[in-house]
C-alpha positions as CSV (number, residue, x, y, z in Angstrom):
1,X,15.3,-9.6,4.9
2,X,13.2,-12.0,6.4
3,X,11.9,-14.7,3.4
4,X,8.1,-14.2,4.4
5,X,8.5,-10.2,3.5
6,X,7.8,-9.4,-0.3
7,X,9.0,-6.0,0.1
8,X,10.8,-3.9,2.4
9,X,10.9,0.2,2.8
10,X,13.4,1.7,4.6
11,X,13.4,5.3,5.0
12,X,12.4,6.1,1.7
13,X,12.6,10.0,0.7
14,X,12.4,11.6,-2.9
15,X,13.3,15.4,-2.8
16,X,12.4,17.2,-5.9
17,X,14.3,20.7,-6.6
18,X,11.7,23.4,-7.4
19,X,13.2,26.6,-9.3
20,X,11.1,30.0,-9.7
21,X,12.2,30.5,-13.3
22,X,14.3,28.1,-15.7
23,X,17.2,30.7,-15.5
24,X,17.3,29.3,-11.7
25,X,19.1,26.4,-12.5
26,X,21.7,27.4,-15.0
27,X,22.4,30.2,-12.9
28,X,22.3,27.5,-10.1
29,X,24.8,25.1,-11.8
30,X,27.7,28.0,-12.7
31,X,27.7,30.0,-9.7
32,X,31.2,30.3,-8.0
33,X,30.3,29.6,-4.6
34,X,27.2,27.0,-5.1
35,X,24.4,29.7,-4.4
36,X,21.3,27.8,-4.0
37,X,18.4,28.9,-6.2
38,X,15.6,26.5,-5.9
39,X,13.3,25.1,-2.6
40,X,13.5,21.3,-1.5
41,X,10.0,19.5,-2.2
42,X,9.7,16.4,-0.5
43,X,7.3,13.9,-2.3
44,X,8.7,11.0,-0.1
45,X,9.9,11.7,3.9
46,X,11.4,9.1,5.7
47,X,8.9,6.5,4.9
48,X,9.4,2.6,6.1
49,X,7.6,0.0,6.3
50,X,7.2,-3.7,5.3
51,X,4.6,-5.7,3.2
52,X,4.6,-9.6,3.5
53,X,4.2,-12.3,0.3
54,X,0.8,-12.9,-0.3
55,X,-0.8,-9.6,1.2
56,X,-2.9,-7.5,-0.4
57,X,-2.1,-3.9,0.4
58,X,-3.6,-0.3,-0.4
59,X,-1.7,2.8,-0.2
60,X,-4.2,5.9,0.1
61,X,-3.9,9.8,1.1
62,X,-4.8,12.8,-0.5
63,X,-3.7,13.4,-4.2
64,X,0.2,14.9,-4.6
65,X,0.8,13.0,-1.2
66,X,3.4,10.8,-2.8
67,X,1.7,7.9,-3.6
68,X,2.5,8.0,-7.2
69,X,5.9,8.6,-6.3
70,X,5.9,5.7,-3.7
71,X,5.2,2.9,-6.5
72,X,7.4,4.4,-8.9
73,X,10.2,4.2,-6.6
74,X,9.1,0.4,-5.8
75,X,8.8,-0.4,-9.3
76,X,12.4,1.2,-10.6
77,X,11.1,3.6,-12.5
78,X,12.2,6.5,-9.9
79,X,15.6,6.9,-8.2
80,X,15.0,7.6,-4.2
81,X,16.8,11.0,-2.6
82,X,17.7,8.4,0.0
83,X,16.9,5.3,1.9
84,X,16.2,1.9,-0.3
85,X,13.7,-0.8,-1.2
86,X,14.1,-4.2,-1.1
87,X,11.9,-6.3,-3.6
88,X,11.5,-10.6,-3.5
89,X,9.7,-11.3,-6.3
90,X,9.0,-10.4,-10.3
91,X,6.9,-7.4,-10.2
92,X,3.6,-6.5,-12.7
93,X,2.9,-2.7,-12.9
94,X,0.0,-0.5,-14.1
95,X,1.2,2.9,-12.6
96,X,-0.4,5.4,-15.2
97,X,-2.4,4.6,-18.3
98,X,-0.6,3.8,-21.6
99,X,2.8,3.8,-19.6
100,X,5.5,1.2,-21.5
101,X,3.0,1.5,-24.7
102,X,4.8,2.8,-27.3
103,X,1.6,4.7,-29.4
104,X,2.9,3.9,-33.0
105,X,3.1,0.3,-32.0
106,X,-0.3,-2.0,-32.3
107,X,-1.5,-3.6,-29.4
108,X,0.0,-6.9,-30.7
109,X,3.4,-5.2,-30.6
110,X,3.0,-3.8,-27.7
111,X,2.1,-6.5,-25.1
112,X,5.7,-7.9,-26.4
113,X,7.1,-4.1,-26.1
114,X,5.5,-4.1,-22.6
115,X,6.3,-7.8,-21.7
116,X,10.3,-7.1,-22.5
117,X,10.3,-4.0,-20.3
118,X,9.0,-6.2,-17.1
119,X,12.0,-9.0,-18.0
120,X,9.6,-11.4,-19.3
121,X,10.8,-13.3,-22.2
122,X,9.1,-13.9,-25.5
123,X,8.5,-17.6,-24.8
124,X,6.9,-16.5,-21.3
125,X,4.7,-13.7,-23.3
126,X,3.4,-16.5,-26.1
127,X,2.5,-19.1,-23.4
128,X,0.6,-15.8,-21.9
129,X,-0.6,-14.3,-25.4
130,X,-3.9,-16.3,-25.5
131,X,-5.0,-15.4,-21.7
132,X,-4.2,-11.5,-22.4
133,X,-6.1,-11.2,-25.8
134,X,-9.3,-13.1,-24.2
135,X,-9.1,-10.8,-21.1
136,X,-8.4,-7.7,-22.9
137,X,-11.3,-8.4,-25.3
138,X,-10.9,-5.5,-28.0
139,X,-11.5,-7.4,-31.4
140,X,-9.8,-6.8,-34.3
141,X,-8.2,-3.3,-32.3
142,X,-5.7,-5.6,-31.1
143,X,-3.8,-5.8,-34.9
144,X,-4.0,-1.5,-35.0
145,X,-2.0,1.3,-33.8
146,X,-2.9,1.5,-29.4
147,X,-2.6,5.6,-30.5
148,X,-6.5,5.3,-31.9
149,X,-7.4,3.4,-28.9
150,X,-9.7,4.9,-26.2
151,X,-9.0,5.3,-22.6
152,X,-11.1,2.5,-22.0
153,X,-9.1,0.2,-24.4
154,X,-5.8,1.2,-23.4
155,X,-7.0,0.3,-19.6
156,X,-8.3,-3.1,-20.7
157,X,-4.8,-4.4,-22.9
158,X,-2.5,-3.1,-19.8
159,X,-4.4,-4.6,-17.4
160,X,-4.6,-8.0,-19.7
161,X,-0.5,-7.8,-19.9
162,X,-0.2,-7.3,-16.2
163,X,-2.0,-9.8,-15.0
164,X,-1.9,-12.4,-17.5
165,X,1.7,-13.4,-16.8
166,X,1.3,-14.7,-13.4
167,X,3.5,-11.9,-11.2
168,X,4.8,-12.6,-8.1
169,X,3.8,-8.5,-6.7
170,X,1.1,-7.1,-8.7
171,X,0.8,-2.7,-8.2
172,X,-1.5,-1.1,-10.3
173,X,-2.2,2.5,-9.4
174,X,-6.0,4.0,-10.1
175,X,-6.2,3.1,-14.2
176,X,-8.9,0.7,-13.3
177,X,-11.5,4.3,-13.2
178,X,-11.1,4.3,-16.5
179,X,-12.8,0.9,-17.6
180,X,-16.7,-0.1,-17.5
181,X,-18.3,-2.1,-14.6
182,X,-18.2,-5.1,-16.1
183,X,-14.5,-4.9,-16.7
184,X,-13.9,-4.0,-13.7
185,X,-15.9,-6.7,-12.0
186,X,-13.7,-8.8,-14.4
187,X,-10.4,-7.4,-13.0
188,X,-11.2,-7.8,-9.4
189,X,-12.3,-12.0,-9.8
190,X,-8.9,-12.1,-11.6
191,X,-6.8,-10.6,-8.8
192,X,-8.4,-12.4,-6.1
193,X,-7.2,-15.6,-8.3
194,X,-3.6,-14.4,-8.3
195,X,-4.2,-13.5,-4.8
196,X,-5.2,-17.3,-3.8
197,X,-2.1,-18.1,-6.1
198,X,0.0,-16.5,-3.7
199,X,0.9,-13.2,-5.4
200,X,0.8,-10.1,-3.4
201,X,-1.2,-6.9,-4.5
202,X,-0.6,-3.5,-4.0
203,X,-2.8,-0.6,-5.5
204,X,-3.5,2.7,-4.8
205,X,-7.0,3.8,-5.0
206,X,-9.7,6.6,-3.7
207,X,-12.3,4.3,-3.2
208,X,-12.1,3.5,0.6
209,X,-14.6,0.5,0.4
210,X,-12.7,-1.3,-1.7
211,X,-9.6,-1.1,0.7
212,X,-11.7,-2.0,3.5
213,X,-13.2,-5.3,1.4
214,X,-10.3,-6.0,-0.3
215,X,-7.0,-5.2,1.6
216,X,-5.9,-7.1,4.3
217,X,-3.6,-3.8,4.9
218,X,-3.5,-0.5,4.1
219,X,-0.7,2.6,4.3
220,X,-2.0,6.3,4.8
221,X,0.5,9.2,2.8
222,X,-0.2,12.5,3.4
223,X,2.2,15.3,2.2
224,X,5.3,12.6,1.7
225,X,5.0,11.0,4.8
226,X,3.8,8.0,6.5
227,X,0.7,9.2,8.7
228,X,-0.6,5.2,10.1
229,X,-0.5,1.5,8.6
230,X,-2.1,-1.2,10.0
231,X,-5.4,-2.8,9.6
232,X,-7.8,-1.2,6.3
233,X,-10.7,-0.2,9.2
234,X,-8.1,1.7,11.1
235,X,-6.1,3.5,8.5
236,X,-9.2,5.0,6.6
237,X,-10.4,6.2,10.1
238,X,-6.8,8.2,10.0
239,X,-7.7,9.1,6.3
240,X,-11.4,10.4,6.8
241,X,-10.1,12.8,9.8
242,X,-7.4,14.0,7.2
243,X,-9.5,14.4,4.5
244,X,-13.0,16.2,6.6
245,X,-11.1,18.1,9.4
246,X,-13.3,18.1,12.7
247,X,-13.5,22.1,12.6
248,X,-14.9,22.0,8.7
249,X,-17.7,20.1,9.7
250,X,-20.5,21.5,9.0
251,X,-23.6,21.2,11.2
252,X,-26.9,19.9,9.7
253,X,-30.0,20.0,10.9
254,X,-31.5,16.8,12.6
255,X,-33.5,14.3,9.9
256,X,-37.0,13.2,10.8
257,X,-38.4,10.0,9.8
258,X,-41.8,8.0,9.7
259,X,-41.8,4.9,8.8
260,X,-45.7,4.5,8.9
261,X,-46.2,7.3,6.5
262,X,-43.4,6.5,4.2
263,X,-44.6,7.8,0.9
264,X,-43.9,5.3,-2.2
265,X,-43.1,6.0,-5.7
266,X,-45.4,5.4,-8.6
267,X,-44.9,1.4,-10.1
268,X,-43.6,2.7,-13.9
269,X,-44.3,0.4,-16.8
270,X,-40.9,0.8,-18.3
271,X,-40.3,-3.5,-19.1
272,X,-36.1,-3.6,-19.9
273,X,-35.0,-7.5,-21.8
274,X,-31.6,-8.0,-20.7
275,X,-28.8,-10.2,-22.9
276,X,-27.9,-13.0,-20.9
277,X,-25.1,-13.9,-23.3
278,X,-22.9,-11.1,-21.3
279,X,-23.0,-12.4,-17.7
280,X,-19.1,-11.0,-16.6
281,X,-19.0,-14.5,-14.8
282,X,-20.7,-18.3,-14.3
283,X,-20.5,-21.5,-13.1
284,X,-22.4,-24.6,-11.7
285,X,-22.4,-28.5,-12.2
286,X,-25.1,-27.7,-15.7
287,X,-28.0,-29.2,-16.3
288,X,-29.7,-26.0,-15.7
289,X,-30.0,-23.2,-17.7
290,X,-31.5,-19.4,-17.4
291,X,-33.4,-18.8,-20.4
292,X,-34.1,-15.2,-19.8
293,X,-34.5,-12.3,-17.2
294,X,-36.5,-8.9,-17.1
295,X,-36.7,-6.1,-15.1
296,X,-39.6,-3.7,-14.6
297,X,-39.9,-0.7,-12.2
298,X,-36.9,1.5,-12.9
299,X,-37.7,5.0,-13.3
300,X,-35.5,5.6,-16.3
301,X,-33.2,3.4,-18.5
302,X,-31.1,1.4,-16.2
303,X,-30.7,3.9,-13.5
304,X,-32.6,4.3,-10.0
305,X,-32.9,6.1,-7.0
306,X,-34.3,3.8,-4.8
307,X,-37.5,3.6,-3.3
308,X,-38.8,1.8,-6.7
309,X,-41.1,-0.9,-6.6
310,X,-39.5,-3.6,-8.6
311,X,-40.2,-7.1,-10.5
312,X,-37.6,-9.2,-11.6
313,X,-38.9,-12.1,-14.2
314,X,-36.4,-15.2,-14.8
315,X,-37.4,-17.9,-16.9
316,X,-35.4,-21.2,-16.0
317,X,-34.8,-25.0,-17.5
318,X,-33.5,-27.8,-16.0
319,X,-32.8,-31.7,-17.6
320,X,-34.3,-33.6,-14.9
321,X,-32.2,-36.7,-16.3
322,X,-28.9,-35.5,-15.5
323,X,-30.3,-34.1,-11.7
324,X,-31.3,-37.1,-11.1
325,X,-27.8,-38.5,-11.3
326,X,-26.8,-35.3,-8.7
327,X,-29.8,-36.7,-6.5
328,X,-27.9,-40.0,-6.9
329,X,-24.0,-39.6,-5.9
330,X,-25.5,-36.5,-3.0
331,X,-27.4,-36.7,-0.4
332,X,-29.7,-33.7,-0.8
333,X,-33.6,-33.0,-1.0
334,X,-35.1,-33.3,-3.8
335,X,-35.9,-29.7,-4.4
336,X,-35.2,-26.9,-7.0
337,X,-34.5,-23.5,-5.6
338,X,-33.7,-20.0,-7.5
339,X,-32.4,-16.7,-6.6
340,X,-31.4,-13.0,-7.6
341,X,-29.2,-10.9,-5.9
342,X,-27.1,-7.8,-5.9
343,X,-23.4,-7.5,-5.6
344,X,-21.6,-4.3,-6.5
345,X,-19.0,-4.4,-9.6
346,X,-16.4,-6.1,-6.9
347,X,-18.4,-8.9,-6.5
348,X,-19.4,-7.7,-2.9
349,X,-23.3,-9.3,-1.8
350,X,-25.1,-6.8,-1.1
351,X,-29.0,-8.3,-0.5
352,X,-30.7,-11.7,-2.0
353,X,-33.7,-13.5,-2.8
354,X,-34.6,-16.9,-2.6
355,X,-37.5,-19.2,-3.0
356,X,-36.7,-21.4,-0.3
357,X,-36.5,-18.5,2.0
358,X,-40.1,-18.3,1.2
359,X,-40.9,-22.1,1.9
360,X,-41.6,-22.4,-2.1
361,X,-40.6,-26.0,-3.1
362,X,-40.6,-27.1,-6.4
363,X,-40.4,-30.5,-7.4
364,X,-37.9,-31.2,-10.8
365,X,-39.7,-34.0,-11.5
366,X,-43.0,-32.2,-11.9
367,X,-41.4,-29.7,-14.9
368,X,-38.4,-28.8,-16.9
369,X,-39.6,-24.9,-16.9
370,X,-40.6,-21.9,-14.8
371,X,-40.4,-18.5,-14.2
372,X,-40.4,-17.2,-10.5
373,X,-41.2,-13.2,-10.2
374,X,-39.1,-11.8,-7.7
375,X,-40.7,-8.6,-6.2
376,X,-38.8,-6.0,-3.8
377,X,-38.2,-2.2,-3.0
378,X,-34.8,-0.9,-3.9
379,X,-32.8,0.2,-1.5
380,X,-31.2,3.2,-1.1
381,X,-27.6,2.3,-2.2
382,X,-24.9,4.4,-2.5
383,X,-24.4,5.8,-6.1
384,X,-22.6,4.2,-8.7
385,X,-23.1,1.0,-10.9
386,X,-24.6,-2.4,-9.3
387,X,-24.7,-6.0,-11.0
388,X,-28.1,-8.5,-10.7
389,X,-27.0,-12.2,-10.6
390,X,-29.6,-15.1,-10.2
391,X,-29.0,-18.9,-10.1
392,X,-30.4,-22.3,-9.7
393,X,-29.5,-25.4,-7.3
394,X,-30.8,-28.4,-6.2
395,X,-31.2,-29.2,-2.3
396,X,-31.8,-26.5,0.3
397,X,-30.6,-23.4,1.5
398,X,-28.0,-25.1,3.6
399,X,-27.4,-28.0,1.6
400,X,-27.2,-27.5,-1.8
401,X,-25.5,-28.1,-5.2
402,X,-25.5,-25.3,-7.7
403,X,-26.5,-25.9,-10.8
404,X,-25.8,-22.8,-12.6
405,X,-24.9,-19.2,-11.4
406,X,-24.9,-15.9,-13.5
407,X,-22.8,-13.2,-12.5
408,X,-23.7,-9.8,-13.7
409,X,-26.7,-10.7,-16.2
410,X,-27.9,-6.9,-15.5
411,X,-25.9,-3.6,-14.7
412,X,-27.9,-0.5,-13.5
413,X,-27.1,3.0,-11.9
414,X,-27.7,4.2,-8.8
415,X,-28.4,7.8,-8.3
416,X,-29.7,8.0,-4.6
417,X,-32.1,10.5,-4.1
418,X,-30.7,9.8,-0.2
419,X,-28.3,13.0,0.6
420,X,-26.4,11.0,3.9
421,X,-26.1,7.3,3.5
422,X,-24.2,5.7,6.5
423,X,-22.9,2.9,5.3
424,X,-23.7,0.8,1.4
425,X,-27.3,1.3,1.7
426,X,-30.6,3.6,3.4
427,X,-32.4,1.7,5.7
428,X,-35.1,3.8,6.7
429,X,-35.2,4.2,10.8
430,X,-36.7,6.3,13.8
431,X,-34.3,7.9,17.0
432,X,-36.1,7.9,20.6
433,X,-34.6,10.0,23.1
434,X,-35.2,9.8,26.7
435,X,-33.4,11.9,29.3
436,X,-33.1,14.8,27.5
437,X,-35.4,17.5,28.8
């Protein structure tokens, strides 16, 4: 096998023997002449093909297309009908949730019960003990039986033993629906560091986006075969017209639009503090800190539909001693500048503010404190659950030194109130036709 490949598929089938009744296969195994009583299923059908060190990877299709199966045969755990797989590398594997916990064991117990199963051995597993019970951040839970846990924890301790112990092939199979945002905003930094490390990632997933964003590849299964593999855009092209068949399409009426007379949802009063002791990431030189941050405008809680008019308060400080020692070894303007944006839980920018966009200078000799209001209209994003991150640097928007960055200091909800949304958000549009009558 050629040393750049990580792992090599060569007509891979899994055949499953499906009996009508359980009397099938007794009467199966004693009959005289070898009478067949039970129908081939193929979960896996001929499927080959090749994924090189490094790569990150997504295998998607339709549930019971064999993905499952795919991994599992990958992994060892599964015996294939015929044809093999090669693997170059130690492999890290969260196929199903809770699979190599034992449920009497504690958590404790179990990342060693885990860590022996994937040939790691206990001097490996302590020099990786600290990293997983800081990622998997369950408390005390840690020292009690995982069979009290909830799904949420159990996703959280596997995903802190796979990843902790610095695989060369990483596969981890849809448990990540299981976990929060933030944790999953957490999971997805960590694997692009073991991707930059070299490692190579494989997971299976229904979220398309992500394999578009993330993969560098992609593989489509449908009903145990291999349907396309190539590049993500193409393969979840292949995907969608399995999926939504052209003849099931239905036909909706044309949308109208008037941007002039664009109605606009009551400003609502509703003022929300947010904790900025739980950012899910930060970084910067220091000498700048974010003292707080508030949100007003949502319609309820932490959810929107967009269209809302909001204000987004952040207090910041800054030492002007030590920026003067940035000003110093960097040659930069002497300038403060401060931002918010949105990212969704992958860490994917979505839209951002800035004061220098807006030509607002502010001089860091002049104060230590401020606090910028940051005033927009939501967009119409797709639903699901979308981080607010602000930060402070010195210089200019194109050269600049950041100071301090927050990543995820507020989670919301999106419900769109938008029935078609072509792409990650609404941007409100007209059509002209000419030539038409």
């Amino acid at each position: 096998m050629n040393s750049d490949i990580a792992i090599k598929v060569e007509n891979l089938t899994k055949i499953y023997k499906l009996y009508d009744a359980p009397i099938d296969r007794m009467k199966e195994a004693l009959h005289w002449r070898s009478k067949k009583y039970h129908k081939d299923f193929y979960a896996l059908n001929d499927v080959s093909f090749e994924i090189k060190k490094g790569e990150t990877i997504g295998i998607i299709g339709k549930n019971g297309s064999g993905k499952s199966t795919l991994l599992k045969i990958i992994t060892g755990v599964l015996s294939p009908s015929a044809g093999h797989v090669t693997v170059k590398g130690k492999i890290s594997a969260l196929l199903e949730l809770g699979t190599g916990f034992n449920p009497q064991y504690t958590g404790m117990e179990n990342i060693y019960f885990q860590g022996n199963l994937m040939g790691y051995t206990k001097e490996e597993i302590d020099a990786s003990l600290q990293s997983i019970l800081d990622f998997a951040d369950i408390g005390d839970f840690i020292h009690q039986p995982v069979k009290i846990y909830s799904s949420g924890m159990y996703a959280r301790l596997a995903f802190a033993c796979a990843i902790n112990v610095n695989p060369d092939i990483l596969i981890v199979d849809e448990v990540l629906a299981v976990g929060d945002a933030r944790f999953a905003r957490k999971c997805f930094a960590k694997m692009e560091e073991i991707k930059k490390n070299g490692a190579t990632i494989i997971f299976v997933t229904h979220d398309i986006s992500m394999v578009k964003s993330a993969c560098d590849s992609a593989v489509l299964i449908n009903e145990g075969k291999k349907i396309s593999a190539g590049l993500p855009k193409d393969v979840t092209i292949d995907y969608f017209k399995i999926i939504f068949p052209q003849d099931e399409i239905a036909q909706e009426p044309a949308m109208t639009s008037d941007l002039t007379a664009k109605p606009k949802p009551p400003l609502l009063k509703e003022f929300h503090s947010v904790d900025i002791t739980r950012v899910s990431n930060m970084f910067g030189l220091g000498g700048a800190e974010v003292l707080g941050m508030h949100v007003d405008g949502f319609k309820s809680g932490m959810e929107c539909t967009g269209g809302e008019d909001i204000e987004v308060v952040v207090r910041y400080k800054w030492d002007y001693e030590f920026i003067k020692d940035i000003l110093q070894k960097e040659q930069i303007p002497e300038n403060i500048i401060t931002g918010v944006s949105i990212s969704d839980v992958k860490g994917t920018f979505l839209f951002g503010m800035a004061t220098y966009d807006k030509q607002v200078l502010i001089d860091p000799s002049r104060q230590s404190t401020i606090e910028i209001r940051y005033k927009f209209t939501m967009p119409y994003l797709c639903n699901g659950a979308y981080l607010m991150n602000t930060a402070i640097a010195l210089g200019s928007q194109e050269t600049h030194v950041q100071l301090k960055w927050l990543d995820g200091v507020f989670l919301f909800k999106m419900h769109s109130s938008k029935k078609y949304m072509y792409g990650l958000f609404y941007q409100d549009y007209m059509v002209e036709v000419s030539g038409n009558e």
